[in-house]
Phi, psi and omega in degrees: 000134172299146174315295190315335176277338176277305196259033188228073203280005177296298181328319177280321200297322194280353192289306194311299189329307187288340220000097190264146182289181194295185190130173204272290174271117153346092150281114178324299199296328144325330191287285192315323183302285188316344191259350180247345175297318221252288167329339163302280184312328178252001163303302221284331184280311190302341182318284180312344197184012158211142161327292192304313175294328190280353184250357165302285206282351156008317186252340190261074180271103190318330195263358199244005148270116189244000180192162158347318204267339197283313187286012183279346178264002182270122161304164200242152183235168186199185198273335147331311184285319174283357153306302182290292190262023208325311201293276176006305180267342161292132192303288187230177201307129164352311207270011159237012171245136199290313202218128154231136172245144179232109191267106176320151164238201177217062177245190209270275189354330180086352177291163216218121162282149194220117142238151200272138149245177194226141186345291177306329182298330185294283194324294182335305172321301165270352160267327149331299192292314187291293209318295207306304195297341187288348166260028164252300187239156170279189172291128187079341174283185188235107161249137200270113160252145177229057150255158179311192169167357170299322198259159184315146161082353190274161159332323186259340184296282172347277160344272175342296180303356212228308194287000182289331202294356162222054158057032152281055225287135193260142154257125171286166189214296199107190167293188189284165177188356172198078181326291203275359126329270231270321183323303162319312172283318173315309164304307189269338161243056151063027217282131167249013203196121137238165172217126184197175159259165219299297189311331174279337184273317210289312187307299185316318209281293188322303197280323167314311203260323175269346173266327191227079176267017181235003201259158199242173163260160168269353186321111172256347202195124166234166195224109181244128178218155154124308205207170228292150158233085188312135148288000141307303174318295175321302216290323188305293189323289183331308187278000190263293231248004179035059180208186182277063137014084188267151177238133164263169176226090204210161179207153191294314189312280184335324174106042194044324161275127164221337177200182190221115177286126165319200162271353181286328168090040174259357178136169175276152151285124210263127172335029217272042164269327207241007206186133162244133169230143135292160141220118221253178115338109182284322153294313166279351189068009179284134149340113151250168190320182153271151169120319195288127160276138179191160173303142212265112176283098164271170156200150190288145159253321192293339217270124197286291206267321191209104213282159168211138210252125163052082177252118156273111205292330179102332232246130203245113182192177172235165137256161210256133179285015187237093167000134168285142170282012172264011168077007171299145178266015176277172177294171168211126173242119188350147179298149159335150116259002159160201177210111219327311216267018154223044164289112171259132146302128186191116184031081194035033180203173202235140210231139174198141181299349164292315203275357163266338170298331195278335189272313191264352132348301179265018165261137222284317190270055178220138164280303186181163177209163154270100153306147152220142123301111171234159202227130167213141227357256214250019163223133174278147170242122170283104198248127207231129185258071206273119153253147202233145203281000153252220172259013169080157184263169166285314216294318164328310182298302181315317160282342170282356196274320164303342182277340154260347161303310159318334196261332212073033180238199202196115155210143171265131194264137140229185157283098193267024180038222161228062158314145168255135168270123176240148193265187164310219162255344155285016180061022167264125156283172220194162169242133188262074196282107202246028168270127176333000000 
């Protein structure tokens, strides 16, 4: 067997999916037939059963895409339309659908996004969740979620369902809600795995190291999903819980899972059993090259209640052009670098909470902060809200504020005692722009 079948176990699970013929390795080019074959297929069922699609695609003949260059006559689909058309992009009949998630957005309107899944779309799901999580952690291990996870089909239930299947036992938790609680339970059942999101696990690790710096973990792995994972951030977890650290890349539209990092960490390996990306131009919408940064494009191949065609994620990435050295043959795509729709212009330049998570991140006592954009006549001010695991110092303020001076960023600091910063309902933070 090749290092790559030893160390990618993705690589075999999507070779089955596809039934690809025998050999050693994932032929790619087998991979594309089938990823353009499934695209095919799924023109022709949205056509077929849903409304909303037969008059999108109207011009759009399912047997006239024979190649690559054929999806640029494919109309692009967005989170408007499922806003706008929720019923509409659904396949199939109420009595089959399994799951509705319904996604807070942060537009005026007040509207609400609802995607549908139907039993088989969960299993897709949750057969995704056993393959992925078994190249984090093993058989025996205590892995802690800290996703939702009380109701059938949510995220963290998945989860669950996906680590029994090689003897792995999951504890559900939910989000975080009492840090020395959940340290606690880490300490006493031995926990050897999370799955959390960055900013909630980065809090643990900080509060590990200032309440309990001698006391050790069973930590073997951790798995960060939902939202941006700074490598500051990455690093603190590493050096509290002394393990590895992985990042996902998923979104409810995807059916939550969309790619994985290895061990090498250079970025994901992408679901492409179940899914195809792009990546365009956000402006001209043309497909650019690998290597080119541009907005990340999917389309479902598998997906049963609620197929999504060209779905533009809004989500900022490459593919990266150089083969991952763990020898997988998937695509492997660049870590987030952001999101179109949370670029702020700010002092002749454009401000996004990653690039303040990369900078303040790495001072050892901060927990966590809040941004704001404020307007006072004719200037804007950035106002940063830092909390600290006591009530902070002057000299705390004082150093993130050189620590972004340095980044080129211009801000004022308070003391956020101890307020909780709540992210959405999907666990993304946001700079809060309270500007006219």
């Amino acid at each position: 067997m090749t290092d790559q079948g030893k160390r990618y176990p993705l690589d075999r699970w999507i070779k089955a999916k596809i039934g690809d013929f025998p050999g050693e390795d994932l032929n790619v080019s087998r991979l594309r037939e089938y990823q353009i074959g499934k695209i095919r297929d799924t023109i022709f069922y949205a056509k077929a059963n849903s409304g909303f699609y037969r008059e999108l695609l109207q011009q759009v003949h399912a047997d006239e895409i024979r190649d690559w260059s054929d999806l640029s006559r494919i109309p692009f689909t967005g989170g408007e339309d499922i806003l706008d058309h929720p019923q509409r992009l659904v396949c199939v009949n109420q009595n089959q659908i399994h799951r509705i998630v319904t996604l807070n957005t942060s537009g005026t309107t007040g509207q609400n996004k609802r995607i549908f899944f139907t039993e088989e779309d969960q299993e897709l799901t949750a057969d995704y969740f056993h393959h992925g999580m078994e190249t984090i952690v093993g058989p025996g291990d205590r892995v802690l979620i800290l996703m939702p996870g009380a109701r059938p089909g949510s995220v963290g239930d998945l989860l669950l369902t996906g680590l029994s299947r090689f003897h792995c036992r999951g504890i559900p938790y939910g989000f975080v809600d009492d840090y020395d609680r959940v340290l606690q339970l880490i300490f006493e059942q031995k926990i050897t795995g999370i799955v959390g999101i960055p900013t909630q696990v980065y809090q643990l690790a900080r509060l590990k190291e200032y309440r309990y710096p001698d006391r050790k973990t069973a930590m073997k792995s951790i798995l960060l999903s939902a939202d941006y994972s700074a490598p500051s951030l990455v690093k603190a977890i590493k050096n509290a819980f002394h393990c590895a650290v992985f990042d996902h890349y998923g979104m409810t539209e995807m059916g939550l899972g969309g790619g994985l990092e290895c061990d090498v960490c250079r970025g994901y390996h992408l679901r492409e059993a179940d899914l195809y990306f792009e990546i365009i131009d956000p402006e001209t919408k043309e497909v650019l090259p690998d290597g080119c940064v541009g907005e990340i494009v999917f389309t479902t191949l598998t997906r049963k209640g609620m197929p999504l065609i060209r779905y533009r994620t809004g989500d900022l990435s490459r593919f990266l052009d150089q083969p991952c050295t763990c020898g997988t043959r998937l695509k492997t795509l660049q870590k987030i670098s952001g999101r179109l729709s949370q670029r702020q212009p700010f002092h002749h330049q454009v401000l996004t909470i990653n690039m303040l998570d990369d900078v303040l991140f790495n001072y050892p006592r901060l927990l966590d902060y809040e941004a704001v954009l404020t307007e006072e006549g004719q200037k804007d001010f950035l106002t940063i809200s830092a909390q600290f695991p006591d009530q902070g110092r002057e000299e705390d303020l004082d150093y993130l504020h050189s620590m972004l001076m340095d980044a080129k960023i211009f801000a004022q600091f308070t003391f956020a005692g101890q307020k909780v910063f709540s992210a959405n309902a999907n666990g993304k933070r946001k700079i809060r722009d309270l500007r006219g």
